[in-house]
N, CA, C and O atoms as a GROMACS GRO file, in nm:
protein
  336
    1UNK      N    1   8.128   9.837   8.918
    1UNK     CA    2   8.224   9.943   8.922
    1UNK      C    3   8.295   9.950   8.788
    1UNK      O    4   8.415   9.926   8.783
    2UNK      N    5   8.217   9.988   8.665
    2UNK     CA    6   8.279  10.011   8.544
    2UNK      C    7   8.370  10.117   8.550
    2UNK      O    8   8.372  10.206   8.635
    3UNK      N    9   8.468  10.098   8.425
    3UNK     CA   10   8.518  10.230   8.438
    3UNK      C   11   8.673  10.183   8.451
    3UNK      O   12   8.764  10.222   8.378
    4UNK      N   13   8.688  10.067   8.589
    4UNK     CA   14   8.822  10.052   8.580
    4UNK      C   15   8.910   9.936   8.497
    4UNK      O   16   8.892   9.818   8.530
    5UNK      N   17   8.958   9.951   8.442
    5UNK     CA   18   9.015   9.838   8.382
    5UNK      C   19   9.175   9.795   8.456
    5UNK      O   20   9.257   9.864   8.517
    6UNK      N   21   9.173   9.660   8.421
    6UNK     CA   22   9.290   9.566   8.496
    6UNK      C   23   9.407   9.609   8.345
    6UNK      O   24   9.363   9.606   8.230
    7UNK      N   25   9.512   9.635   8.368
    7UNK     CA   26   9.614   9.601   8.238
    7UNK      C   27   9.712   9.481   8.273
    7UNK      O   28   9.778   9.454   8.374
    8UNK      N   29   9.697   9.422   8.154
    8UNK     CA   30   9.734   9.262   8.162
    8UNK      C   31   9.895   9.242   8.276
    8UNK      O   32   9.984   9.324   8.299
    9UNK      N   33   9.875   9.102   8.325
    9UNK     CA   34   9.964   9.082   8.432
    9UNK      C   35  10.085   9.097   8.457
    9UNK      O   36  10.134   9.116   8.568
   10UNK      N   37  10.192   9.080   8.253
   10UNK     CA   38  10.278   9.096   8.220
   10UNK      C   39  10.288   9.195   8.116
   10UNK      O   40  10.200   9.225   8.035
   11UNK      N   41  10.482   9.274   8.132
   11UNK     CA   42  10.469   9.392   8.007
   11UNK      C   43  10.487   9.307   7.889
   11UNK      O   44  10.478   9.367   7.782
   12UNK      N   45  10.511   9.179   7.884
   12UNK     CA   46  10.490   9.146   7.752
   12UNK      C   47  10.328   9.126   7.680
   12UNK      O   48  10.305   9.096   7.563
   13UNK      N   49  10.219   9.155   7.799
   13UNK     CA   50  10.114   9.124   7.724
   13UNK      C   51  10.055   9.244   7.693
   13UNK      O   52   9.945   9.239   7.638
   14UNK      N   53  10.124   9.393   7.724
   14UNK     CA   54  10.066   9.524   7.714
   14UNK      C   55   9.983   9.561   7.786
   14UNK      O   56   9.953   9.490   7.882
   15UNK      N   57   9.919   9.685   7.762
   15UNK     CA   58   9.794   9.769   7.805
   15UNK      C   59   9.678   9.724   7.693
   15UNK      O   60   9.569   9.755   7.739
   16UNK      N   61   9.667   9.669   7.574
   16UNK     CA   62   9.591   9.672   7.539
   16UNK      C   63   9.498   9.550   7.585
   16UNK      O   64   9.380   9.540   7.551
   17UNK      N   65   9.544   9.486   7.642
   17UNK     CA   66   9.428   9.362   7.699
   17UNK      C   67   9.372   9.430   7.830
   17UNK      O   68   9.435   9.491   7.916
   18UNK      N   69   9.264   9.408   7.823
   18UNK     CA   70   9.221   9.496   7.977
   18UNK      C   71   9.048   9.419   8.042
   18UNK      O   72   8.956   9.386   7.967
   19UNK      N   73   9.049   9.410   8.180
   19UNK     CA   74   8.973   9.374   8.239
   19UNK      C   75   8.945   9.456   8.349
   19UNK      O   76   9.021   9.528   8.413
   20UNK      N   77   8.786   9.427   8.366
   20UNK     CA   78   8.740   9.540   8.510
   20UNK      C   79   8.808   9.482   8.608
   20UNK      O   80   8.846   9.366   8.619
   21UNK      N   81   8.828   9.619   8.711
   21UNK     CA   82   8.901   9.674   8.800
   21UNK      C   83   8.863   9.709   8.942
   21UNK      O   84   8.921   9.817   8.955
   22UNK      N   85   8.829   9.696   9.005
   22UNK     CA   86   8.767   9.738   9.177
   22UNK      C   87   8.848   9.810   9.183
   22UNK      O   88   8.911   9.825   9.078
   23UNK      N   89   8.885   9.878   9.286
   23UNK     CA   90   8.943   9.959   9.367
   23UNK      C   91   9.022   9.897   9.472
   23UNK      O   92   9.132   9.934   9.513
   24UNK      N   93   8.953   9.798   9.510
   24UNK     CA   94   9.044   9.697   9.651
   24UNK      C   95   9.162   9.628   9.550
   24UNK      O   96   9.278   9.626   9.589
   25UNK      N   97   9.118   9.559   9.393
   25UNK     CA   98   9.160   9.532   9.306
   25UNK      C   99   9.329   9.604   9.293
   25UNK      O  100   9.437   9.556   9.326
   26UNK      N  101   9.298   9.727   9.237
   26UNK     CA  102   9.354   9.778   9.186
   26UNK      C  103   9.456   9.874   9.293
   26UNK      O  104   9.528   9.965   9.253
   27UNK      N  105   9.443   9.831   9.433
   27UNK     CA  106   9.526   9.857   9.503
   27UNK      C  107   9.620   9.752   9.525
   27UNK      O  108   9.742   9.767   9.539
   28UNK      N  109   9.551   9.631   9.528
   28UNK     CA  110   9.630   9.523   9.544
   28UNK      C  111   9.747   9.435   9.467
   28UNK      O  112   9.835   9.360   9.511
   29UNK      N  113   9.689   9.503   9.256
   29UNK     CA  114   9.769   9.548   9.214
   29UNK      C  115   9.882   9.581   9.182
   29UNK      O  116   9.976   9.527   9.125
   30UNK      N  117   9.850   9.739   9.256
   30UNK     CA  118   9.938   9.814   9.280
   30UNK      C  119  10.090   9.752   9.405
   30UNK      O  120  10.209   9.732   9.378
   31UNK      N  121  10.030   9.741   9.511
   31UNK     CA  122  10.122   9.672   9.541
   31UNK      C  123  10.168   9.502   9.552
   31UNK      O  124  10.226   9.445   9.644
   32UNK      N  125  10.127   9.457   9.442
   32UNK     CA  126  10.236   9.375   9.352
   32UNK      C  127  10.342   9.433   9.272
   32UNK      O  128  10.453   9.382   9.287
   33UNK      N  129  10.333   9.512   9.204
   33UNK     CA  130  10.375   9.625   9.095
   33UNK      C  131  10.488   9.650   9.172
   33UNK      O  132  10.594   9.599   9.135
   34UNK      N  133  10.484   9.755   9.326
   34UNK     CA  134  10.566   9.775   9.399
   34UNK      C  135  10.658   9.666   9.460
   34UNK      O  136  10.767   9.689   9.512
   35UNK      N  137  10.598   9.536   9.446
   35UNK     CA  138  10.676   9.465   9.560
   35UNK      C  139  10.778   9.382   9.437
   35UNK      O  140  10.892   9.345   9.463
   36UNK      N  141  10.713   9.362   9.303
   36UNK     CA  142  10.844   9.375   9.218
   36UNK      C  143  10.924   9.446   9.212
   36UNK      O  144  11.039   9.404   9.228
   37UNK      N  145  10.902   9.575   9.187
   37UNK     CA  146  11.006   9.672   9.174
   37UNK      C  147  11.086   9.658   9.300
   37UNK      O  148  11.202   9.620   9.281
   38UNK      N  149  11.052   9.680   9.422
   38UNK     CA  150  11.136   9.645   9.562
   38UNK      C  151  11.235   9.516   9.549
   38UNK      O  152  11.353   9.516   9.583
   39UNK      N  153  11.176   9.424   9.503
   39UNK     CA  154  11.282   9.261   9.527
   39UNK      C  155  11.408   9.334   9.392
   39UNK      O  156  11.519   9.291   9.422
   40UNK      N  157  11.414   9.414   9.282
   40UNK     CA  158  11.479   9.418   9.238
   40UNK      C  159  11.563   9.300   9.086
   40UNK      O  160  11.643   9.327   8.997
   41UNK      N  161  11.502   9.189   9.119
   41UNK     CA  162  11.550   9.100   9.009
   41UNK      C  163  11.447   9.132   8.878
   41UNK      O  164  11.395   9.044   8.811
   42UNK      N  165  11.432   9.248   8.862
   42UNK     CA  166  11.386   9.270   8.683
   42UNK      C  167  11.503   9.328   8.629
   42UNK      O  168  11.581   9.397   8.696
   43UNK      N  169  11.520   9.294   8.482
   43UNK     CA  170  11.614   9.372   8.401
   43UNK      C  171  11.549   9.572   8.380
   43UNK      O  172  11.464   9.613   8.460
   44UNK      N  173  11.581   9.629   8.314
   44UNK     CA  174  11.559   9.753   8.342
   44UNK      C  175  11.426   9.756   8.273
   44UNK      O  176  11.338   9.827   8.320
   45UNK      N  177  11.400   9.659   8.130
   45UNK     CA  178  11.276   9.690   8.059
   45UNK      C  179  11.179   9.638   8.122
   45UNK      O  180  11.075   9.696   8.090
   46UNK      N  181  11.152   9.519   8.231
   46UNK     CA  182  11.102   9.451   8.272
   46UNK      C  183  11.058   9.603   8.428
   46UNK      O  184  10.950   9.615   8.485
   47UNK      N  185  11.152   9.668   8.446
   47UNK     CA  186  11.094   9.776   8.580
   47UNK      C  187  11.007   9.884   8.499
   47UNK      O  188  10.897   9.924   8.536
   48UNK      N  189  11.062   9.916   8.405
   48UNK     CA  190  10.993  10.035   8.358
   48UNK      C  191  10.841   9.982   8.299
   48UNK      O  192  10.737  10.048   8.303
   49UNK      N  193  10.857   9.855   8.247
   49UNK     CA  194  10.696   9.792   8.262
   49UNK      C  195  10.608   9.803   8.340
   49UNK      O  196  10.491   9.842   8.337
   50UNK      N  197  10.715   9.742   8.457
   50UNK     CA  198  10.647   9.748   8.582
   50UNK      C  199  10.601   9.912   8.630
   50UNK      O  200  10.483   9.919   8.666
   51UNK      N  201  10.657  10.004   8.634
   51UNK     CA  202  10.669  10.153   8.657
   51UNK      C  203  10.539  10.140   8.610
   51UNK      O  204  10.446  10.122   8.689
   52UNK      N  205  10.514  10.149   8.444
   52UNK     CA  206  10.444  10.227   8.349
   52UNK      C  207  10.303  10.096   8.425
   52UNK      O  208  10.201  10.162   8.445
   53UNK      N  209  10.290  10.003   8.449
   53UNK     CA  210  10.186   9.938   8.510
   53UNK      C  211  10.149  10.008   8.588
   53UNK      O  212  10.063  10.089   8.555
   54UNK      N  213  10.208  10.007   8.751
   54UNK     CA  214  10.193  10.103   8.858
   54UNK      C  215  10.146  10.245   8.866
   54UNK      O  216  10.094  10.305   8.960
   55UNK      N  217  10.184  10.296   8.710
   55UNK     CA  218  10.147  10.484   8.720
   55UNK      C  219   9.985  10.451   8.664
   55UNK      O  220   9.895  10.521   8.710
   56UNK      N  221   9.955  10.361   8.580
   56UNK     CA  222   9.817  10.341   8.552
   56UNK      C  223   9.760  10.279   8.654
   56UNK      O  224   9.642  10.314   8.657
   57UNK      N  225   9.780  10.218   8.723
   57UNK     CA  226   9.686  10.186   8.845
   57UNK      C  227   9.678  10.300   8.964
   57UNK      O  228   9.569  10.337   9.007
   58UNK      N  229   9.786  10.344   9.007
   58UNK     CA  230   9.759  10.487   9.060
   58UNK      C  231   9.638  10.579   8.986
   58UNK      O  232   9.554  10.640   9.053
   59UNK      N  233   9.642  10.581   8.828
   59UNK     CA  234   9.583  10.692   8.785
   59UNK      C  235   9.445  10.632   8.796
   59UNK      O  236   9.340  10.693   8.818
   60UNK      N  237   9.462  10.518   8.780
   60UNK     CA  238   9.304  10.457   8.768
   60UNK      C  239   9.217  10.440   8.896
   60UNK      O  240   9.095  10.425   8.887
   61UNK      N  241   9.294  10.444   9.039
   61UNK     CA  242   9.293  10.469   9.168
   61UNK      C  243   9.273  10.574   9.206
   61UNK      O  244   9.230  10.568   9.322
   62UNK      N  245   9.282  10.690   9.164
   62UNK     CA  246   9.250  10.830   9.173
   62UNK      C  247   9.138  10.848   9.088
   62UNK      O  248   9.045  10.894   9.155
   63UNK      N  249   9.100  10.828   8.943
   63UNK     CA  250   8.988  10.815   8.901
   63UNK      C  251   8.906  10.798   8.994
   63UNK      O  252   8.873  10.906   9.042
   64UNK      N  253   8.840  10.683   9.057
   64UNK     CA  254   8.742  10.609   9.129
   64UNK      C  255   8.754  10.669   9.245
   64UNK      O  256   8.636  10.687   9.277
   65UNK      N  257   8.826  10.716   9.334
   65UNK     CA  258   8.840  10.802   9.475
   65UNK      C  259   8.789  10.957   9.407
   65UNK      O  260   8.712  11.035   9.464
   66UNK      N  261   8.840  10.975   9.298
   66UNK     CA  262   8.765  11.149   9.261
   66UNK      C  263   8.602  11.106   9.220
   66UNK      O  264   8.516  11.170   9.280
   67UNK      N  265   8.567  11.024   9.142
   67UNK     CA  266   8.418  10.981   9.137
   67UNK      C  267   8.360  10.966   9.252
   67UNK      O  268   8.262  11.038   9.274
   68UNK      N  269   8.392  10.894   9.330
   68UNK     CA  270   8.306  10.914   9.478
   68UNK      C  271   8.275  11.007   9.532
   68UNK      O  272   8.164  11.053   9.558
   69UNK      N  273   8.442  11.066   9.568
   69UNK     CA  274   8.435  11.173   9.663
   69UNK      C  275   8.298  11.263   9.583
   69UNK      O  276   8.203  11.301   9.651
   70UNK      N  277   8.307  11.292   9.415
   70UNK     CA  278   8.138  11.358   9.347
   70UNK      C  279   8.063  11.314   9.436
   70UNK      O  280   8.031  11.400   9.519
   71UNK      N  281   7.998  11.160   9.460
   71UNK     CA  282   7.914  11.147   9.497
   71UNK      C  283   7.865  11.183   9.595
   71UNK      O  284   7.746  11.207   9.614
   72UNK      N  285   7.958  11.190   9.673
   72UNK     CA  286   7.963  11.211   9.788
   72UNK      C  287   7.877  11.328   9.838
   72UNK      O  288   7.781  11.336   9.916
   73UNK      N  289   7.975  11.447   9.735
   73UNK     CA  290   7.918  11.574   9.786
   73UNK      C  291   7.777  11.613   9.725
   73UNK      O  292   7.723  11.714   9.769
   74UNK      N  293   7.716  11.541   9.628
   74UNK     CA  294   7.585  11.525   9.520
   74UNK      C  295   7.497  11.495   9.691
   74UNK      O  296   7.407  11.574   9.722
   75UNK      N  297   7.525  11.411   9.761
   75UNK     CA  298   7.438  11.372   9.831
   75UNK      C  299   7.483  11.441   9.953
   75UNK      O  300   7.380  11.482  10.007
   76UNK      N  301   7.558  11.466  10.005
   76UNK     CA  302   7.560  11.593  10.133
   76UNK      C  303   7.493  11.733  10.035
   76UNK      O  304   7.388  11.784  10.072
   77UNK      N  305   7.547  11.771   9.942
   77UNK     CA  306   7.434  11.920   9.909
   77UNK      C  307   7.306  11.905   9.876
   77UNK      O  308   7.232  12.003   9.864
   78UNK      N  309   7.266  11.786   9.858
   78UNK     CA  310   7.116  11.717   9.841
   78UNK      C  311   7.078  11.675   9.960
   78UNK      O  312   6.960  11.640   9.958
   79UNK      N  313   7.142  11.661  10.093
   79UNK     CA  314   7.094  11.610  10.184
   79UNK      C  315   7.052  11.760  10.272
   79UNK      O  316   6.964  11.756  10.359
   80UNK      N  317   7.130  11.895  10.237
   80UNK     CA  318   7.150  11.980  10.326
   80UNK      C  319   6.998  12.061  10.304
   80UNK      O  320   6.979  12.161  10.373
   81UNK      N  321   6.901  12.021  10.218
   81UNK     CA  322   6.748  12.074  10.256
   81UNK      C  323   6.713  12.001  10.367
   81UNK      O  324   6.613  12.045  10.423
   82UNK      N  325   6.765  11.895  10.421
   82UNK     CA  326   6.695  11.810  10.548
   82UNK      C  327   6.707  11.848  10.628
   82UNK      O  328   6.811  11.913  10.620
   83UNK      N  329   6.661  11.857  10.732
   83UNK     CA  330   6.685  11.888  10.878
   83UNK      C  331   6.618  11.720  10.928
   83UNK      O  332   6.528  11.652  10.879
   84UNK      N  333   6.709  11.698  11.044
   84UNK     CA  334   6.661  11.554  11.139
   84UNK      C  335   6.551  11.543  11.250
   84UNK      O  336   6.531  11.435  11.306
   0.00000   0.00000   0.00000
């Protein structure tokens, strides 16, 4: 599942370090991301890290759900010459 990349664990290590990504991954992620922001003990630069983490895993989560769903329909309008 190329395509998705992990952005590193902490905002001090940036977006530019990056590792592949699943989808189960990158939900799970995601809510880490959220369940920091919820407990509340980050300073403000430490949430908006967290934020700016979370909006890239969303985006990167929608990536991979819009690629499928393609596939999806590649093979239902390719399937619809069949009859059973």
């Amino acid at each position: 599942m190329s395509g998705m990349k992990k952005t590193a664990g902490t905002p001090e290590e940036g977006v530019g370090k990056q590792q592949e990504y699943t989808l189960e991954e990158a939900f799970v992620s995601l809510n880490e991301i959220l369940t920091e922001l919820d407990g509340g003990r980050q300073s403000l630069e430490e949430a908006f890290a967290s934020y700016a983490r979370g909006m890239e895993m969303i985006r990167l989560c929608n990536e991979k759900i819009d690629k499928v769903e393609k596939q999806c329909l590649v093979i239902s309008e390719s399937g619809a010459d069949y009859e059973l």
